[in-house]
Backbone as CSV, one residue per row, in Angstrom:
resi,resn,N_x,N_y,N_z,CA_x,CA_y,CA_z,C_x,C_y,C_z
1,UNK,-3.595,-9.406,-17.660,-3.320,-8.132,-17.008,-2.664,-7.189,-18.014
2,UNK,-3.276,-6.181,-18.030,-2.800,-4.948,-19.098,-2.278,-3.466,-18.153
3,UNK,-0.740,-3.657,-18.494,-0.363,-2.650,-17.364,0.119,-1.133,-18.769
4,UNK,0.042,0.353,-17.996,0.870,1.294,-18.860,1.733,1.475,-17.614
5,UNK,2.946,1.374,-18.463,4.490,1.711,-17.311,4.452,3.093,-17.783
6,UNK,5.092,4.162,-17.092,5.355,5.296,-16.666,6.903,5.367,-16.416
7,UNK,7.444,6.322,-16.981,9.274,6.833,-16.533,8.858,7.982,-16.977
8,UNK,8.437,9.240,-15.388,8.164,10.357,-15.330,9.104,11.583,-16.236
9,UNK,8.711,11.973,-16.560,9.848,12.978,-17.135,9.301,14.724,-17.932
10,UNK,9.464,15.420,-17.670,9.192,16.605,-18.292,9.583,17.073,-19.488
11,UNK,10.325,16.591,-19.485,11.002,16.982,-21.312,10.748,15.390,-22.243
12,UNK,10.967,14.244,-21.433,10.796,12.920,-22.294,9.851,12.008,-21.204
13,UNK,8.896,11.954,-21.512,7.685,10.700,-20.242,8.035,9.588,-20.620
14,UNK,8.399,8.650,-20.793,8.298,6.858,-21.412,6.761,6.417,-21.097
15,UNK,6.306,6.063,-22.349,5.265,5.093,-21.707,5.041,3.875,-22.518
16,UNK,4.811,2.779,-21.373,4.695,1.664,-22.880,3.772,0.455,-21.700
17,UNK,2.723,0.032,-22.907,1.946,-0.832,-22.295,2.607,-2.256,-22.857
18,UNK,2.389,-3.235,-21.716,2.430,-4.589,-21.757,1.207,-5.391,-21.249
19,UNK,1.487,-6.171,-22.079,-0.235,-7.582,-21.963,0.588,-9.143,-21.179
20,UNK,0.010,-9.165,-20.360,0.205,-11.029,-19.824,0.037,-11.234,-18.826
21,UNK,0.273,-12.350,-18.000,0.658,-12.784,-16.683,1.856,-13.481,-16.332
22,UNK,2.482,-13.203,-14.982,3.585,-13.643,-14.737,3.491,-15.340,-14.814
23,UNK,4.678,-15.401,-15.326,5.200,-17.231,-15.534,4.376,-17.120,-17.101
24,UNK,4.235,-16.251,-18.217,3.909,-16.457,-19.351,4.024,-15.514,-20.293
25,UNK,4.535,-15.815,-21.456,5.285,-14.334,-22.182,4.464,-13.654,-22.587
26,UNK,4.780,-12.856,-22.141,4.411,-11.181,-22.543,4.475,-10.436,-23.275
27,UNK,3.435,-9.501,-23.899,3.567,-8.808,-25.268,3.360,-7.380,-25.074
28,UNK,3.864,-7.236,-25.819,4.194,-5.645,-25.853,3.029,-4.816,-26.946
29,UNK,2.127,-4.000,-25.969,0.963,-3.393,-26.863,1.309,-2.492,-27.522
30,UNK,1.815,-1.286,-26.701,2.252,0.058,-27.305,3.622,0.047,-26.780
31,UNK,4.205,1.497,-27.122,5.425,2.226,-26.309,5.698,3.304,-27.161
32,UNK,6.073,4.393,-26.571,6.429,5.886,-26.518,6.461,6.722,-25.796
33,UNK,6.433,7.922,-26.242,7.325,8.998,-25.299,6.401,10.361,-25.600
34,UNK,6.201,10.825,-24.240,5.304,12.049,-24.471,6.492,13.253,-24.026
35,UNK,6.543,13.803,-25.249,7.500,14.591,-25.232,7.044,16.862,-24.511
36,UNK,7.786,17.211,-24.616,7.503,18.873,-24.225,8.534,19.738,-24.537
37,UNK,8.733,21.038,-24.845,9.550,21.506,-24.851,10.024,22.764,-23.251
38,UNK,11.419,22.619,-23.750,11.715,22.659,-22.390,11.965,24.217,-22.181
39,UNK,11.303,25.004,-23.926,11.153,26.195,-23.491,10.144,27.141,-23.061
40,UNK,9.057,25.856,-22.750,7.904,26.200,-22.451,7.649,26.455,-20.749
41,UNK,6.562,27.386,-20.504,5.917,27.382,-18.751,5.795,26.134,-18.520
42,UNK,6.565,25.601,-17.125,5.783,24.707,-16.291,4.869,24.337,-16.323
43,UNK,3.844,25.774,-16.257,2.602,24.766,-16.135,2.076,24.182,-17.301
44,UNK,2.675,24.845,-19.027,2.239,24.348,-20.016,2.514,23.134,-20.399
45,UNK,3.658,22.793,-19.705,4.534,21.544,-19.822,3.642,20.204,-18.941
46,UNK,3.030,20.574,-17.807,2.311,19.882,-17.170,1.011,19.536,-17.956
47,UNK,0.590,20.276,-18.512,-0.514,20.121,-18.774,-0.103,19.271,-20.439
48,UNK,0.490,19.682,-21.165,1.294,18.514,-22.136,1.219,17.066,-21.950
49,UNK,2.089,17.366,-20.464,2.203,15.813,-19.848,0.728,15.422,-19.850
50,UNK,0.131,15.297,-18.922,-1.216,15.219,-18.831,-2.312,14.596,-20.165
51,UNK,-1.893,15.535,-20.937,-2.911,15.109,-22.222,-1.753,13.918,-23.366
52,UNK,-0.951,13.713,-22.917,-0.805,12.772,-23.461,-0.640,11.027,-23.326
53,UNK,-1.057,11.773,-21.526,-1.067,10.038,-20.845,-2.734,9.994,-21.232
54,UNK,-3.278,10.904,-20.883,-4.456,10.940,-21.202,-4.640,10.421,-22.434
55,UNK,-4.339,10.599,-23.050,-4.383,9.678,-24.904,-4.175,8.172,-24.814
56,UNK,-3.108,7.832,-24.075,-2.522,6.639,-23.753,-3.728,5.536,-23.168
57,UNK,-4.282,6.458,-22.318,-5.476,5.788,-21.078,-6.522,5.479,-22.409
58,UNK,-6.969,6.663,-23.017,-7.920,6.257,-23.879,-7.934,5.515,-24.733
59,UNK,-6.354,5.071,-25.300,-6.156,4.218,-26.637,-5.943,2.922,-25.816
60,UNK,-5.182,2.541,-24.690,-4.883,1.246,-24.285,-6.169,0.825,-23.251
61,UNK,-6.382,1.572,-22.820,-7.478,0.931,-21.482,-6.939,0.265,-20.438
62,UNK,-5.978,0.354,-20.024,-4.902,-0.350,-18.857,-5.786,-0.728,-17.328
63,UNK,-5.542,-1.994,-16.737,-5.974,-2.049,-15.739,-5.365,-1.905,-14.600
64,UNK,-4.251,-1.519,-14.914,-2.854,-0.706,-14.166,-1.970,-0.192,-14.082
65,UNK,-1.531,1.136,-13.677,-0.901,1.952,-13.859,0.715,2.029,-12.904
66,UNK,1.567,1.020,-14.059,3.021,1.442,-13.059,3.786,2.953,-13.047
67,UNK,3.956,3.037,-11.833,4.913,5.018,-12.151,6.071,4.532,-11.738
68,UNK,7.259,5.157,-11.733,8.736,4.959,-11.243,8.618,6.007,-10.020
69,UNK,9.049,5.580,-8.527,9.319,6.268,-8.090,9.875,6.975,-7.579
70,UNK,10.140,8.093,-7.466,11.342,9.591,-7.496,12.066,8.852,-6.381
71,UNK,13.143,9.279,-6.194,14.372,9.244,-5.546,15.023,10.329,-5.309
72,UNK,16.290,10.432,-4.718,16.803,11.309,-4.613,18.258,11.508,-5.473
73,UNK,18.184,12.532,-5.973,19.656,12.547,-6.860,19.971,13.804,-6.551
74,UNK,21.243,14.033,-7.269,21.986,15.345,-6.986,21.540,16.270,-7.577
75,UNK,21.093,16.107,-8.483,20.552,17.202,-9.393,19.045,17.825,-9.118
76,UNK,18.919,18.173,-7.786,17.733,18.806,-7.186,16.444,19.249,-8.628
77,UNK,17.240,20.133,-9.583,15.698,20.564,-10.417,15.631,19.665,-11.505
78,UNK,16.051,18.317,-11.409,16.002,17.161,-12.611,14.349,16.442,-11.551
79,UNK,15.303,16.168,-10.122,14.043,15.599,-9.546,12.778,15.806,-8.961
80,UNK,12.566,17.628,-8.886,11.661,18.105,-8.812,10.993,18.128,-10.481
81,UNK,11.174,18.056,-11.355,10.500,17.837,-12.749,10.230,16.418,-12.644
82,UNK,10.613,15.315,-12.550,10.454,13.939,-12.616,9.023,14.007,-11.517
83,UNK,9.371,14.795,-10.176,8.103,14.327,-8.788,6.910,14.747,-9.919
84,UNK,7.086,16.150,-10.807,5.983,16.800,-11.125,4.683,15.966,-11.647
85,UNK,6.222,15.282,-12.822,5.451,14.432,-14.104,4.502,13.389,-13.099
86,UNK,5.539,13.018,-11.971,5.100,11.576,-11.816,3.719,11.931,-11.157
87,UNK,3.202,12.679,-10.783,2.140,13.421,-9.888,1.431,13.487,-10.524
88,UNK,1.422,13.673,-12.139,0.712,14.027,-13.057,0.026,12.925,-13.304
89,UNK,0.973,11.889,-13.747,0.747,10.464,-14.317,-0.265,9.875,-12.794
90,UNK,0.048,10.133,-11.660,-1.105,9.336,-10.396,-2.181,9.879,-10.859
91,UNK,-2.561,11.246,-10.699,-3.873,11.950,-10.798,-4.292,11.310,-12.068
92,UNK,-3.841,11.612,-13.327,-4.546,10.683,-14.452,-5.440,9.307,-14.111
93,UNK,-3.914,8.948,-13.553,-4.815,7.126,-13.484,-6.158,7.149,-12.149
94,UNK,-5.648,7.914,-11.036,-6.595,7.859,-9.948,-8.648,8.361,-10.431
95,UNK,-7.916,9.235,-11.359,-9.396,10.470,-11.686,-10.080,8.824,-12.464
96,UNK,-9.723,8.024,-13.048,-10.292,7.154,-13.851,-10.256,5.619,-12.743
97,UNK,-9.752,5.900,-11.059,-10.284,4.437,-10.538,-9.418,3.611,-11.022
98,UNK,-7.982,3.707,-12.005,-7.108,2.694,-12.300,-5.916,2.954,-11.035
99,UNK,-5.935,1.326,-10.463,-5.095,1.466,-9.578,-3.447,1.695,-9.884
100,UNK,-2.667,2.088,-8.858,-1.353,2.980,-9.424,-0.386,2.581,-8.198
101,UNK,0.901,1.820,-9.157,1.569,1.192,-8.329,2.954,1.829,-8.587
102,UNK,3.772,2.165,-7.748,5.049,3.092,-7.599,6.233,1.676,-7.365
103,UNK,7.421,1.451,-8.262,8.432,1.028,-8.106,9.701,1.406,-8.326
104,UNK,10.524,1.370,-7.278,11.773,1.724,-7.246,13.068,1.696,-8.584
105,UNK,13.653,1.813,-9.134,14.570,2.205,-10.272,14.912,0.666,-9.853
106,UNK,15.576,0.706,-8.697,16.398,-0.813,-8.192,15.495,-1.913,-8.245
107,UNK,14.437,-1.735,-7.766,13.284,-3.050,-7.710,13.220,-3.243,-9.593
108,UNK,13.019,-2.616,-10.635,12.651,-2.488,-11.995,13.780,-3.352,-12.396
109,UNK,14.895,-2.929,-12.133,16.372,-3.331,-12.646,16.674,-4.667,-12.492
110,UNK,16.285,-4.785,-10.797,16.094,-6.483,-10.598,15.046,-7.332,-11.097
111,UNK,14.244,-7.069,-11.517,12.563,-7.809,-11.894,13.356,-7.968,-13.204
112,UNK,13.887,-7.098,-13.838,13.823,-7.724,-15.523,15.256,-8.105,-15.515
113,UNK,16.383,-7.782,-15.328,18.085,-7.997,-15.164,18.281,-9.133,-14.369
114,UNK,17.931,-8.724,-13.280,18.133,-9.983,-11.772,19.552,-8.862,-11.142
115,UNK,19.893,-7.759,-11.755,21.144,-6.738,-10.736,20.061,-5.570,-10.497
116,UNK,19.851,-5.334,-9.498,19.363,-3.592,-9.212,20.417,-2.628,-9.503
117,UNK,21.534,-2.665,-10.228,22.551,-2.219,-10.659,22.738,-2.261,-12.022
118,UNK,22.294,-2.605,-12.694,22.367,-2.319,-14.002,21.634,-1.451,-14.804
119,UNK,22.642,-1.136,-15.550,22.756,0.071,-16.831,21.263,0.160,-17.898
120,UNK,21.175,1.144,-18.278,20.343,1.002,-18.973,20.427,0.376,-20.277
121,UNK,21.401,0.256,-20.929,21.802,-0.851,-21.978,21.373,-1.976,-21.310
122,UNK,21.683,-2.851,-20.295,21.342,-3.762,-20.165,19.676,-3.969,-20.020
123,UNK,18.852,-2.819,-19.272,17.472,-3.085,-19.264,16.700,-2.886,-20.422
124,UNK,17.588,-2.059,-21.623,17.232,-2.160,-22.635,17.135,-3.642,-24.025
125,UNK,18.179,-4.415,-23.423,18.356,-5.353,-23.996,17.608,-6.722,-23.353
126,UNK,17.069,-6.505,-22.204,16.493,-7.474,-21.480,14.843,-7.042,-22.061
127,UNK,14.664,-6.106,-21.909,13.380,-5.246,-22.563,13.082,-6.361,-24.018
128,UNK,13.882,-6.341,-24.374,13.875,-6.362,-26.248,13.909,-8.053,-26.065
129,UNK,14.322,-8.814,-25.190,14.519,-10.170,-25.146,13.045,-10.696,-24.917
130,UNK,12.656,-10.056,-23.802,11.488,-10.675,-23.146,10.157,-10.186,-23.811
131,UNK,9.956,-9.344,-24.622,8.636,-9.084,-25.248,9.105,-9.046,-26.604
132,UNK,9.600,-9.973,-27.171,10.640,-10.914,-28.460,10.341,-9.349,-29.380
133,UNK,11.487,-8.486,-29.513,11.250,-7.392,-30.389,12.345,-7.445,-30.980
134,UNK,12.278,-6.811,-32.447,12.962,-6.701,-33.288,14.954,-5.577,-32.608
135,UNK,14.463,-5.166,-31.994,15.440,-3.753,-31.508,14.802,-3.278,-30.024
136,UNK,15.971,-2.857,-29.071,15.850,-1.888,-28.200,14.474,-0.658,-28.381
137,UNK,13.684,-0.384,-28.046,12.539,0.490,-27.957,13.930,1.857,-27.554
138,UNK,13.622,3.092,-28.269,14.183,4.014,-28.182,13.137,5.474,-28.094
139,UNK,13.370,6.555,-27.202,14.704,6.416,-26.102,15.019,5.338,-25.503
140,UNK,15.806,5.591,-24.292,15.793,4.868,-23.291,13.937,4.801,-22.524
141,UNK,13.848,6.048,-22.066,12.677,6.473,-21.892,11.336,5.468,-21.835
142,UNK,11.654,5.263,-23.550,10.694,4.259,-23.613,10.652,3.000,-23.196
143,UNK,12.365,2.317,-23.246,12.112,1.093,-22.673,12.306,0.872,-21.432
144,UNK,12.483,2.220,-20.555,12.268,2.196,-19.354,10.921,1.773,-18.849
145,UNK,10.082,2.524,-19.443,8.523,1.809,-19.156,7.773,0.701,-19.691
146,UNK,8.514,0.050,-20.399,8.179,-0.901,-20.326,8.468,-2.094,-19.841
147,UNK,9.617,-1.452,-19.084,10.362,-2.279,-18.073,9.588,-2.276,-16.382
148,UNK,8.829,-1.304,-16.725,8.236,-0.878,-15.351,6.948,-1.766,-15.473
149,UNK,6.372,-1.483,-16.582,5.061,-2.759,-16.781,5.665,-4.060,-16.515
150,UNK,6.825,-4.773,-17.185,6.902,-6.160,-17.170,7.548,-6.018,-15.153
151,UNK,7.726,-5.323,-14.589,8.074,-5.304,-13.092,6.571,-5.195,-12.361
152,UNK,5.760,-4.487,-12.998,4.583,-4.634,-12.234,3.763,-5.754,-12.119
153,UNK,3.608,-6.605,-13.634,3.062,-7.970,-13.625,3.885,-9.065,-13.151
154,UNK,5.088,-9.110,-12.970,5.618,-10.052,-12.469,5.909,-10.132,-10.678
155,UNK,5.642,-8.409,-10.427,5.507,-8.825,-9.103,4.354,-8.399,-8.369
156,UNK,3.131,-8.266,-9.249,1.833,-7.869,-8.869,1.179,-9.267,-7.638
157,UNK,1.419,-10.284,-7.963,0.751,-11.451,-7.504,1.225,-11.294,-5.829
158,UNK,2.569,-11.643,-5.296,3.649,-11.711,-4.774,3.081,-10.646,-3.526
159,UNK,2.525,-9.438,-4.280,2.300,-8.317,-3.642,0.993,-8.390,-3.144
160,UNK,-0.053,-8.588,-3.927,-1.123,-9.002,-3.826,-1.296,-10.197,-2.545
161,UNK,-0.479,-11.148,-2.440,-1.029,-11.808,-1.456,0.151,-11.776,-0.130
162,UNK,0.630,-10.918,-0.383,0.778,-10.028,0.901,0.058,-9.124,1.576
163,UNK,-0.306,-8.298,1.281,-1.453,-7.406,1.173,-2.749,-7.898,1.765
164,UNK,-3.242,-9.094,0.932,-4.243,-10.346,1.986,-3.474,-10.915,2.930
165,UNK,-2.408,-10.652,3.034,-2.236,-11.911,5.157,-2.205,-10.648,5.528
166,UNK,-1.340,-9.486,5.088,-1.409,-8.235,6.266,-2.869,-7.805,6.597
167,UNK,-4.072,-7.895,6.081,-5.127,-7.486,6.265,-6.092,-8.141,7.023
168,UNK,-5.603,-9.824,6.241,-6.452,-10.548,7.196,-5.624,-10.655,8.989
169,UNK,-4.428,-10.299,9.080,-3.529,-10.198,10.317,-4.310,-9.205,10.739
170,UNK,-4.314,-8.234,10.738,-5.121,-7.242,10.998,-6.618,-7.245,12.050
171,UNK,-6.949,-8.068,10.933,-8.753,-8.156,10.866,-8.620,-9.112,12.512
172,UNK,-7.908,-9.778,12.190,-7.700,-11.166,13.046,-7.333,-10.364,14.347
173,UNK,-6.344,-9.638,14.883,-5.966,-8.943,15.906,-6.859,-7.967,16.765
174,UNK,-7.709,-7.425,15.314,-8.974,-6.628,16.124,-9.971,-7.203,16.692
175,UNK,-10.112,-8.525,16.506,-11.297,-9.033,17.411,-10.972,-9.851,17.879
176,UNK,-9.383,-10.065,17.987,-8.939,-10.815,19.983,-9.505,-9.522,20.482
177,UNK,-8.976,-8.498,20.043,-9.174,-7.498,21.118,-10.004,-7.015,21.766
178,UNK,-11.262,-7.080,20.477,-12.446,-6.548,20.744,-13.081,-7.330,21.768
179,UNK,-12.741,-9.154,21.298,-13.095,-10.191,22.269,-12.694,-9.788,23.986
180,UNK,-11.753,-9.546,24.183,-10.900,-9.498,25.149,-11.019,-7.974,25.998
181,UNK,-12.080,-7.181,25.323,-12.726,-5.910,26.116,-13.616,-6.406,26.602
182,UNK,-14.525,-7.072,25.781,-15.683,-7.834,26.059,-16.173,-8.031,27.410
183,UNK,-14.696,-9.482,27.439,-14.759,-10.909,28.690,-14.533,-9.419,29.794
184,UNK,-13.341,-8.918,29.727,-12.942,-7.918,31.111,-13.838,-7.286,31.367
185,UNK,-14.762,-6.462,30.726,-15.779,-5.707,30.546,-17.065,-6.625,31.982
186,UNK,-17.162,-7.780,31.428,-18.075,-8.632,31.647,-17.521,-9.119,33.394
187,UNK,-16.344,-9.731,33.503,-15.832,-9.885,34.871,-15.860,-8.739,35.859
188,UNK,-15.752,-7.314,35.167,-15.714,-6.303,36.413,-17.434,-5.954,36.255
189,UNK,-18.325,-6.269,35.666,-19.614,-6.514,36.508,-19.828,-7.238,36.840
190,UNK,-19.640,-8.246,37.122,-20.031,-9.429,38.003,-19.288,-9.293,38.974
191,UNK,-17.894,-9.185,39.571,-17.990,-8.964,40.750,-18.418,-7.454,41.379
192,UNK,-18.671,-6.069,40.691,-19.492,-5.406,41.242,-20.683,-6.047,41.946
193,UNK,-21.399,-6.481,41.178,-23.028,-7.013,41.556,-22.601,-7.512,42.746
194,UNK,-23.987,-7.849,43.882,-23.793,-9.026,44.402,-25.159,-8.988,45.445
195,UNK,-25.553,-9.722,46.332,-26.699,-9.666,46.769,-26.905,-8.990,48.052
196,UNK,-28.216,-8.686,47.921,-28.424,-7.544,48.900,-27.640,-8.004,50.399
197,UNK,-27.082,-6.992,50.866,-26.749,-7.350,52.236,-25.652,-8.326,52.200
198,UNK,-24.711,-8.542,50.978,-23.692,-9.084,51.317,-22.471,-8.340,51.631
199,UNK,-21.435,-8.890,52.175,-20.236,-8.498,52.348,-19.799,-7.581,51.633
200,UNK,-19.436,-6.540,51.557,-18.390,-6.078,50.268,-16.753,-6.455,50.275
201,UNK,-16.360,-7.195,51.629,-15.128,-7.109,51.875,-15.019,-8.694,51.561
202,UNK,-14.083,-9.003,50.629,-13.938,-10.774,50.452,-13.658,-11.140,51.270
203,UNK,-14.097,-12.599,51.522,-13.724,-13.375,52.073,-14.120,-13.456,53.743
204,UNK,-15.069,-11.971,54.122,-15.192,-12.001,55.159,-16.937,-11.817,55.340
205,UNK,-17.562,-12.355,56.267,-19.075,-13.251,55.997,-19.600,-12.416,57.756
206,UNK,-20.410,-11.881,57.315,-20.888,-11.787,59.115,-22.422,-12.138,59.041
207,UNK,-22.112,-13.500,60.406,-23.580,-14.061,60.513,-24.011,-13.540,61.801
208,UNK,-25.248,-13.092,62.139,-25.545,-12.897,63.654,-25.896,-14.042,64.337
209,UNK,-25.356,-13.649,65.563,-25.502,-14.488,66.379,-26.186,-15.081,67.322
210,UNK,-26.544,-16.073,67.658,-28.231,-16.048,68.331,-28.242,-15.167,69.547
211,UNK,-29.435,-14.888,69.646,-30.205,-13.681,70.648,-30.216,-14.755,71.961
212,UNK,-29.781,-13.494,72.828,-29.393,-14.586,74.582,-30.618,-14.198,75.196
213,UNK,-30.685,-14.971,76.466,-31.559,-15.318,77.392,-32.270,-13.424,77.919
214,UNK,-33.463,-13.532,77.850,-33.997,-12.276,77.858,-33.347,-11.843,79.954
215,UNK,-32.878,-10.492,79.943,-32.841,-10.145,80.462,-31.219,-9.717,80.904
216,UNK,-30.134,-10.541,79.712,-29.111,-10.747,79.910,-28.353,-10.034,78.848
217,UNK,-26.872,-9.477,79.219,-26.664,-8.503,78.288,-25.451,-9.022,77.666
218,UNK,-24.883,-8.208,76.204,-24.052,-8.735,75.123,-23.649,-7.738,75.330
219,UNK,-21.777,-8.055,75.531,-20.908,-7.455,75.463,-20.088,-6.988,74.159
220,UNK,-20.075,-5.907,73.205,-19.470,-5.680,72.107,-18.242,-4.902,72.215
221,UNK,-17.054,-5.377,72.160,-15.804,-4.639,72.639,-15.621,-3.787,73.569
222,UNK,-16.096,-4.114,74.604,-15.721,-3.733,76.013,-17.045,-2.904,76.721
223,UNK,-18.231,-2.978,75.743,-19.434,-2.160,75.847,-20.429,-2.864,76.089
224,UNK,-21.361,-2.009,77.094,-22.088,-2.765,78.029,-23.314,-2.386,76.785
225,UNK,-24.249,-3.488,75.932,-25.435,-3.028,75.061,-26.653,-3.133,76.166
């Protein structure tokens, strides 16, 4: 599995690809930072972003695309630039059919640390342990995403076959149901039907009664026939 991690950013993107499967060490393909200046238009800045994941896609060939996903912080126009990038980085991977998986800062922190609380020194140094590197990948930036790749392959599987019981749960529920329109469906015509000249009222049967002696008359509730 060949993932590019993503740590959205408008002025600094992280991106860094990792190669392996979980329960087996992992190597580190690329990593860097698609940078912009921050005295540029928005939209020039977007489009920056853009062409340089775009480079990324073309040089690594990834068969999956981790993004970090936005949160909420205090600093309202930090996290409207982060939603931008990260919007940027989906459409990339989507326009090319590479599937695109969003994880939490806390979920990342725990997958490679084991604290959803820890510092970026520490995910930097866990970074540098587990894909055996000489030094911390710098910025942070960068070894943010590649912290996001080694979080996506290690909990891609996990996810994956969740995903199959919720579906097959699913699948499974729609055709009790469908079953179960069916049978009801089927019981309220059959007792509609029934044969000519029978009862409609259950349980109650009217047989006639033999014909009396000619000349002699039948009394029907108090009426002379």
């Amino acid at each position: 599995m060949r993932v590019l991690g993503i740590d959205p950013g408008l002025t600094r993107c992280g991106v860094g690809v990792v190669e392996g499967v979980a329960g087996r060490p992992l190597t580190m393909i690329g990593v860097g930072v698609v940078r912009t200046s921050s005295d540029a238009e928005l939209g020039d800045r977007l489009v920056a972003v853009e062409r340089g994941i775009e480079q990324w896609l073309d040089e690594h060939s990834p068969g999956f695309v981790a993004v970090e996903r936005v949160f909420a912080q205090h600093n309202v126009r930090t996290v409207m630039g982060t939603a931008q990038a990260s919007a940027v980085a989906m459409l990339c991977a989507a326009r090319r059919g590479i599937p695109v998986a969003l994880h939490t800062p806390s979920e990342v922190k725990a997958a490679v640390t084991g604290s959803g609380r820890a510092d970026k020194d520490q995910v930097g140094a866990m970074v540098t342990r587990l894909l055996r590197l000489d030094a911390p990948p710098k910025p942070a930036d960068a070894a943010d995403a590649l912290a996001l790749a080694i979080c996506h392959i290690w909990r891609a599987p996990a996810q994956n076959r969740l995903q199959r019981a919720v579906a097959a749960h699913r699948t499974s529920g729609a055709s009790r149901t469908s079953g179960a329109s069916r049978t009801s469906g089927a019981s309220r015509t059959s007792g509609a039907a029934g044969a000519p000249g029978a009862s409609r009222t259950p349980g109650v049967s009217r047989t006639p009664g033999p014909p009396g002696p000619p000349g002699t008359s039948r009394t029907l509730k108090g009426r002379t026939a």
